[in-house]
C-alpha positions in Angstrom: 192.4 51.1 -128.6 194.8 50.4 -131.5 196.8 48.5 -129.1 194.6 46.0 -128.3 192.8 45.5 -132.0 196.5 44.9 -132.8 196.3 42.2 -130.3 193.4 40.9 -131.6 194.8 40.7 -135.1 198.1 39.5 -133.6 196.4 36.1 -131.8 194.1 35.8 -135.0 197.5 35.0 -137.4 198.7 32.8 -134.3 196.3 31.1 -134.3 195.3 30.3 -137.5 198.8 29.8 -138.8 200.2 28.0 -136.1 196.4 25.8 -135.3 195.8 25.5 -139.0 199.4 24.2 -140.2 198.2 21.0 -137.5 194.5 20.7 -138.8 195.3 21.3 -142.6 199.3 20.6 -143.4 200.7 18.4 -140.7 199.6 15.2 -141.9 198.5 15.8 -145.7 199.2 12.8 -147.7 202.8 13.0 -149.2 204.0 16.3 -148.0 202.6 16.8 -144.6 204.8 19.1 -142.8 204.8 17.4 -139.3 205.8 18.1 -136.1 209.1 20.2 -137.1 206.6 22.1 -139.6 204.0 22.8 -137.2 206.4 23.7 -134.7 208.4 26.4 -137.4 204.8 27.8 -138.2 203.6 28.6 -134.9 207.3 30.5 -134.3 206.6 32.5 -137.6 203.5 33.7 -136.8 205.0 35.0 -133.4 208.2 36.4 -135.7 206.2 38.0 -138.8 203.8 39.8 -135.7 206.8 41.1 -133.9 207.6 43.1 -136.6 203.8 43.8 -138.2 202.6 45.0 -134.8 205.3 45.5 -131.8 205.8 48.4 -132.0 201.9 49.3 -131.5 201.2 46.8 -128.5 204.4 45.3 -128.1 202.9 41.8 -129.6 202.1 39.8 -127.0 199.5 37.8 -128.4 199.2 35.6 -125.4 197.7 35.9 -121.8 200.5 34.4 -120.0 202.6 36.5 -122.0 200.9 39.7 -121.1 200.3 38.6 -117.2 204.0 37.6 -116.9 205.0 41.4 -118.4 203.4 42.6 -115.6 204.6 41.0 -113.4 208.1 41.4 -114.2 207.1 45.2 -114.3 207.3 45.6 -118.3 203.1 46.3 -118.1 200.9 48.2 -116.5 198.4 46.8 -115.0 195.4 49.0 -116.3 195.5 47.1 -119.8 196.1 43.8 -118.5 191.6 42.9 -119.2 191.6 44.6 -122.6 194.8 42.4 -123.8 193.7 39.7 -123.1 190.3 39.8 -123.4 191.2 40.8 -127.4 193.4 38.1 -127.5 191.1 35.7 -126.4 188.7 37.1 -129.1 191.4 36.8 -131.5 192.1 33.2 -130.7 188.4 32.3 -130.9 187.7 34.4 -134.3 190.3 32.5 -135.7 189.3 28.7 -134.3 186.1 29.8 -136.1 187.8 30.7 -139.4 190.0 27.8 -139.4 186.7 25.4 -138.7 184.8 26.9 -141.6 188.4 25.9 -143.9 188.4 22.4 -142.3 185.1 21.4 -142.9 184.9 21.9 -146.4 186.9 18.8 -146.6 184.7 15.6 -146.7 185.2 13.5 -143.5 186.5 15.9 -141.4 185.6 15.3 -137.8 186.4 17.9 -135.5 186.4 15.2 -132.9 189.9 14.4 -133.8 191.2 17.2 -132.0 191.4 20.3 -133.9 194.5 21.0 -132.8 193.4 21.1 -129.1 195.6 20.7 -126.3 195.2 17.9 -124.1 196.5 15.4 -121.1 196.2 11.9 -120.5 194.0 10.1 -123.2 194.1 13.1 -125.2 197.5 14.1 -125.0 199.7 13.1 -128.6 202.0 11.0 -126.4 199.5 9.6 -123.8 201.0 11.7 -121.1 199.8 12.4 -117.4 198.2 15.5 -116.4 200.7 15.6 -113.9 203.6 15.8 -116.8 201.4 18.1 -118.8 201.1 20.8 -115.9 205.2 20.9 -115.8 205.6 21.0 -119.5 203.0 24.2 -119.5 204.8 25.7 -116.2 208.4 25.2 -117.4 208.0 26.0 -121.0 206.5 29.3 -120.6 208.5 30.4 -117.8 211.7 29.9 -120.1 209.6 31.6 -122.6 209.5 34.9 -120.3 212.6 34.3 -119.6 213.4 34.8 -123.7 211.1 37.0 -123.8 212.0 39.5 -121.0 215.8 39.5 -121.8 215.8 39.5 -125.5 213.3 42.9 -125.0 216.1 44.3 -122.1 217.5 47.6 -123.3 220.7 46.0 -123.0 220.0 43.1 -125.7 221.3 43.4 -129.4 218.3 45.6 -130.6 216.2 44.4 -133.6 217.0 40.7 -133.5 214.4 40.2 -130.3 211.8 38.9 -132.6 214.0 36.2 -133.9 214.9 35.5 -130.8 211.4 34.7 -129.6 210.1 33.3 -132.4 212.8 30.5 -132.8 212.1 30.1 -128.7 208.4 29.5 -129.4 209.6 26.6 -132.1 211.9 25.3 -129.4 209.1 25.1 -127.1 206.4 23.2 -129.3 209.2 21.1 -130.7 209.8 19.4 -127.0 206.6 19.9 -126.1 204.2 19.2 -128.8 204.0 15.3 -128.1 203.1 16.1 -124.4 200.1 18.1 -124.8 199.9 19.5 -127.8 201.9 22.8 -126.6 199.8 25.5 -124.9 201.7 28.2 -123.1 198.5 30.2 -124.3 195.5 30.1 -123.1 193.8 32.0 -126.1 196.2 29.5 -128.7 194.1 26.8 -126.4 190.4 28.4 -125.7 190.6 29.7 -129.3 190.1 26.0 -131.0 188.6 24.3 -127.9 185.2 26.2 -127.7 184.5 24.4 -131.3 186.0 21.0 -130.2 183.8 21.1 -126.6 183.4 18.5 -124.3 186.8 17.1 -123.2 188.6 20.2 -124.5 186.4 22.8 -122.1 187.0 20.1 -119.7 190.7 20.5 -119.7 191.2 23.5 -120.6 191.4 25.2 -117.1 195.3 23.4 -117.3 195.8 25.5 -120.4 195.0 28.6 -118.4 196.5 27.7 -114.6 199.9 26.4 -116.2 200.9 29.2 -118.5 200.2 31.9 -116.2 201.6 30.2 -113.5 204.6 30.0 -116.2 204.4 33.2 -117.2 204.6 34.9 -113.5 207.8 32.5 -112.5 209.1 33.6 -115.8 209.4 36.9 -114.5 209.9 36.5 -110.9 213.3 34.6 -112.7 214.8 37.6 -114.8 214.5 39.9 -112.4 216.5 37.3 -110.3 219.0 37.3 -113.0 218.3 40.3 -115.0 218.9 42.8 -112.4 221.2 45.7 -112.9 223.7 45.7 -110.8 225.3 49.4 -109.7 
């Protein structure tokens, strides 16, 4: 069980560092942090994890994340439900924190967004859902890809959390104009259950994509990653 409250914990700080730097710091007047900032906090909260917690559940804190482990045959299968249903817990715990933090400003209106993720009139950029389900695919494939080689016995040990970390600013720095960057479904369910109505609408994309992302992810490193004898 500690394994998965670590998970919890784990998409909790994920969340509510990488969600809250967009709903509280991106655009405050004068020093807003911005897209780069938003992007560096959501790869910190992955980095400063790695080291709190992967060593007790391997820090996943991510369904697609998880799902693609498995299927590049880094999981078992047995704890795939209680991962992510903790992570989706965690993700939703800490929507619910952030909310409470939010509204205590006057004016807000959690119908700007709250950070949710989004295609066509409610994507940053104005994007298609068509470009929004290749973002989501693509970017977390390459993030399993990162992910499953930086963890290889054969990779540099110690520096795989950096390594993923900076990969998951990489990934919301391309991709944050396109749909707000997903490649997690409890990042995404975590903030859309208080935003409702077009964000539960949409939010199947944010769960289809990144696993679908996640499983090609895997099905590419052990194309590459192989040992050969």
């Amino acid at each position: 069980m500690k394994s998965t409250y670590a998970e919890f914990f784990g998409t909790f700080w994920l969340v509510l560092g990488g969600c809250g730097s967009a709903v509280l710091a991106a655009a405050f007047p004068g020093v807003g942090i911005g897209l780069l900032g938003v992007s560096l906090a959501f790869g910190l909260t992955v980095l400063t994890m790695a080291f709190a917690i992967g060593h007790i559940s391997g820090c996943h804190l991510n369904p697609a994340v998880s799902i693609g482990l498995w299927a590049g045959g880094r999981f078992p299968a047995g704890k795939l439900l209680p991962y992510i249903v903790a992570q989706v817990l965690g993700g939703i715990v800490a929507g619910g924190v952030l909310f409470v933090i939010a509204s205590g400003k006057q004016g807000f209106d959690v119908a700007a967004g709250f950070a949710s993720n989004g295609y066509g009139a409610h994507s940053p950029g104005g994007y298609s859902l068509l470009a929004a389900l290749v973002t989501e695919v693509v970017m977390t494939m390459m993030f399993l890809v990162v992910i499953l080689g930086a963890t290889d016995k054969r990779a540099p040990q110690g520096l795989a959390p950096v390594a993923i970390g900076l990969c998951l600013t990489l990934i919301h720095l391309v991709s944050i104009p396109v749909t707000n960057t997903s490649v997690n479904p409890a990042r995404s369910t975590g903030v859309a259950v208080f935003v409702g109505g077009w964000a539960i609408a949409q939010l199947w994309l944010f769960w289809v994509a990144p696993i679908v992302g996640g499983v090609l992810g895997a099905g590419v490193y052990r194309l590459i990653g192989r040992e050969t004898k």
